[in-house]
N, C-alpha and C positions, 0 to 999 in steps of 0.2 A: 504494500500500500504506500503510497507518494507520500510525503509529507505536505500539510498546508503551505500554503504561499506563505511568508511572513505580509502582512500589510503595508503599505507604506501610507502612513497617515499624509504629508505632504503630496504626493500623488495622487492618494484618493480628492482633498482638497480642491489640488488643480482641477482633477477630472469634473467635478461638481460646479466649478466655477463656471468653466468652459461648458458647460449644459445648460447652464442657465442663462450663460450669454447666448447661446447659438439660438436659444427659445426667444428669448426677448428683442434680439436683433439679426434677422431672418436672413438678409444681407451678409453675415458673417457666418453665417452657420455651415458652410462647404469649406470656408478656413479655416473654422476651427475642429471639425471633427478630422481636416488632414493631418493641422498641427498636432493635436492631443489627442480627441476623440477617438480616434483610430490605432492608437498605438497603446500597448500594454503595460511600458514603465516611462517612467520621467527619464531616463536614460536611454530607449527610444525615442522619443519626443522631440530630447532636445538634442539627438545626433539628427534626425530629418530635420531639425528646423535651421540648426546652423550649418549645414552640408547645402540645402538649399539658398541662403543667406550667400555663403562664400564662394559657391561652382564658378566656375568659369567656362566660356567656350573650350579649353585644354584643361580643366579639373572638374570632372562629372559630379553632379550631384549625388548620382549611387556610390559611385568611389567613394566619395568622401562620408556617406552615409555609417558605411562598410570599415571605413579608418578608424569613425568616431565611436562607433559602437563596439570594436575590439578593445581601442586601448580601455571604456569605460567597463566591459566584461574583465578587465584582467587585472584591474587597476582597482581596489575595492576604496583605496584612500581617493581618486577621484570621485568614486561615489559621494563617498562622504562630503566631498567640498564641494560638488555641486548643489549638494542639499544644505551646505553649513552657509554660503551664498547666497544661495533663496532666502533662508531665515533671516539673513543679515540686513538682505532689505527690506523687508516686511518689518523688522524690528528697529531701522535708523531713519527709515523714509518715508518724513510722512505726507508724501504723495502718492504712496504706494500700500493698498489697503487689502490688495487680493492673490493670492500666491502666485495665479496666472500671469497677472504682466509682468512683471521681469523677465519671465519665461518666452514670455511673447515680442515685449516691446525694446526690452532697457536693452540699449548696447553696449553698456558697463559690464552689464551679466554674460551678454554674450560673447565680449570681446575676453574676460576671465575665462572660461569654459574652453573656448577655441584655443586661448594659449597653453590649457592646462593638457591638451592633446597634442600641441605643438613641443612643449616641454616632453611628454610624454616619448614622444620622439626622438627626438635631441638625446633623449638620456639612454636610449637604446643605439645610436649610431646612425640614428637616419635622418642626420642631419641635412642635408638638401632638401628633404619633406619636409623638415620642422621650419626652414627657412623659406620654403614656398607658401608655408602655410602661414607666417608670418606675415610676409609682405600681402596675402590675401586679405588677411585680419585688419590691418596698416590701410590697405585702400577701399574697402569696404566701410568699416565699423572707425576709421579715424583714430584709434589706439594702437600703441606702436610698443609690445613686450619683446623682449626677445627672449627664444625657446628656454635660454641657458640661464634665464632669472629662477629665482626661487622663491616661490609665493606661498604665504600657508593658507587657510580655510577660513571662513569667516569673511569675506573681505568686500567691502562694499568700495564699487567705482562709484560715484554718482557722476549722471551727466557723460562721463569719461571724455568726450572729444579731449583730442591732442595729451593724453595721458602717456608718456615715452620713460619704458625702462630698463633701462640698461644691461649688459651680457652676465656682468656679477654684482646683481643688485640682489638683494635680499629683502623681504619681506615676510616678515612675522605674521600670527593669526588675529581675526579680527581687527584688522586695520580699517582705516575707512580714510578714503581719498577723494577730491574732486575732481573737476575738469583742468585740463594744461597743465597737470604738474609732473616735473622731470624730473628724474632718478638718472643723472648723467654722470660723467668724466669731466676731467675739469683742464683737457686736453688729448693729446692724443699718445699718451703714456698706455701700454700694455700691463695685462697683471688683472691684480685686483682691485679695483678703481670705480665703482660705483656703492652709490650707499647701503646701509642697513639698515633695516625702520626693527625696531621692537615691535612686541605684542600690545596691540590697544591704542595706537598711534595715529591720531587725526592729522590730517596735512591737509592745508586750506585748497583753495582755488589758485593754481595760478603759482603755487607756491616751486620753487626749483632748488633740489638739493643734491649739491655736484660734490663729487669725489667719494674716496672710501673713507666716509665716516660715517658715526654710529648714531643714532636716535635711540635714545633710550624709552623704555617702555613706556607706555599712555604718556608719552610728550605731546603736545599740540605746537602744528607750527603753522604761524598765521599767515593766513592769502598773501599770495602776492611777494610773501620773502625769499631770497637766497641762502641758502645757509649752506656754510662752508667748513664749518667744523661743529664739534659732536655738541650734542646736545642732551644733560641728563635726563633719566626719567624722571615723567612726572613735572616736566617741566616747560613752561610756554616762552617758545624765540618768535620774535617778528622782526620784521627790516628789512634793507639791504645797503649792507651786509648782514644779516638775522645777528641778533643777539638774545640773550637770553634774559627775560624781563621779568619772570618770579614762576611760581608756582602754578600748574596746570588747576585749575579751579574744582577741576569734575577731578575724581581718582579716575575714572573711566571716556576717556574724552573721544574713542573713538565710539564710543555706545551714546552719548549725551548728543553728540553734535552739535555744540553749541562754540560757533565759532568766534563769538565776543573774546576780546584781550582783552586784559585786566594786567595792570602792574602789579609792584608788590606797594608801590606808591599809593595806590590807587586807596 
C-alpha cells in the first residue's frame, strides 16, 4: 500500500486562491488553471511558469521546463527556499495578501527561483547553462545574480528591477532587499571581492555595497548609501560614503521593514 501524499498546506492555499480567481474573473480562468490549476505541486507550477517567462526562440520552453523540474526533484533545500520565499512575502509585503501573486506576478520571486536553478548548475559544472540562464534572467526579469553567489532562504526582493550581485557575494537567510541595489567589486581585482550580508539584513532602495566586506546581522542600510566597509550587527549606516549612525531600531529589521533612520542623536 503507497503511502499518503504529505500535504502541502502552501500549495493547497495557492490552489484555492487561483479557483477562486478563475471563478470571479472569467477572463483569467485558461491562465490560470495552465499556470497552477493544472499542475500537481508548486514545484511544477513554478518550473512551467518560469520556463515559459524565460524561452527563447534557441531555449525551448519544455527544455527549460525539464531543467527546472530536475534540479527542484533533486534538490530538497531548493524546495525549501522556494516555499521559505513565498512566506517571506506574504509576511514583509504589504501589498501582497495572497500566496498566488508572487507566484504569478513578483519578478523579485521569480528572478530568486531562476537563479537558485542557475546556481544549481554552476555548482555541478555546467557552467555555460548557469550563464545562459543568467543572462536570460538579466534580460527578461531586469535582475542580474550570478550563478556563483550564494543566497540563503527566506529572502525577499521587493520590486527587484536593477538588483546586481556579484560572482562571491554572499547572502544570509531572511534578508530582505529592494530595487537597484548592488553587491559589487570595487574594481576589477580577482578573488574574493564582493560582499557578505548577515542573516536578517534590510538594504534600502538604491542602496550599493562594493567590495568584500561584511554586514553584520539584522544591520539596516539606508536607501541610496554606499558602503564600503563593514558594518556591525544590529546596526544602521547611511551616506555616501555610508557611515555608521547608531543602532538598528527593530532587533529584526529585515522582518519590520521599516526603512526610517534614526541616529543615536536622535
Amino acid at each position: 500500500m503507497k503511502p499518503t501524499p504529505a500535504i502541502d498546506p502552501i500549495w493547497e492555499r495557492i490552489r484555492l486562491e487561483a479557483a477562486e480567481e478563475a471563478d470571479a474573473e472569467p477572463l483569467l480562468a485558461s491562465h490560470l488553471h495552465a499556470t497552477i490549476l493544472n499542475h500537481k505541486s508548486l514545484e511544477n507550477a513554478l518550473s512551467f511558469h518560469l520556463a515559459n517567462k524565460l524561452s527563447s526562440p534557441t531555449l525551448q520552453a519544455i527544455c527549460l521546463m525539464e531543467l527546472f523540474s530536475e534540479a527542484m526533484e533533486s534538490d530538497s533545500w531548493i524546495v525549501e527556499a522556494i516555499r521559505a520565499d513565498l512566506q517571506a512575502v506574504i509576511d514583509r509585503d504589504p501589498a501582497c495578501d495572497r500566496m498566488s501573486v508572487p507566484l504569478l506576478f513578483f519578478k523579485g520571486y521569480h528572478a530568486i527561483q531562476s537563479y537558485r536553478i542557475a546556481h544549481w548548475l554552476w555548482e555541478r559544472g555546467r557552467r555555460v547553462l548557469a550563464l545562459t540562464l543568467q543572462s536570460r534572467i538579466s534580460e527578461v526579469l531586469s535582475v542580474d545574480f550570478h550563478p556563483a553567489a550564494r543566497i540563503g532562504k527566506g529572502l525577499l526582493l521587493d520590486h527587484a528591477t536593477g538588483v546586481v550581485v556579484g560572482e562571491t557575494a554572499v547572502i544570509g537567510n531572511n534578508v530582505s532587499m529592494l530595487h537597484a541595489v548592488t553587491l559589487g567589486g570595487t574594481g576589477k581585482e580577482r578573488g574574493d571581492r564582493h560582499p557578505k550580508i548577515g542573516d536578517g539584513v534590510l538594504i534600502g532602495a538604491g542602496a550599493k555595497l562594493l567590495g568584500n566586506i561584511k554586514i553584520g546581522e539584522c544591520a539596516k542600510i539606508g536607501a541610496g548609501s554606499v558602503v564600503l566597509n563593514d558594518v556591525p550587527p544590529h546596526s544602521t549606516a547611511v551616506g555616501v560614503p555610508a557611515r555608521v549612525v547608531g543602532l538598528a531600531r527593530s532587533n529584526q529589521p529585515a522582518m519590520e521593514m521599516d526603512h526610517r533612520v534614526c541616529d543615536d542623536s536622535d
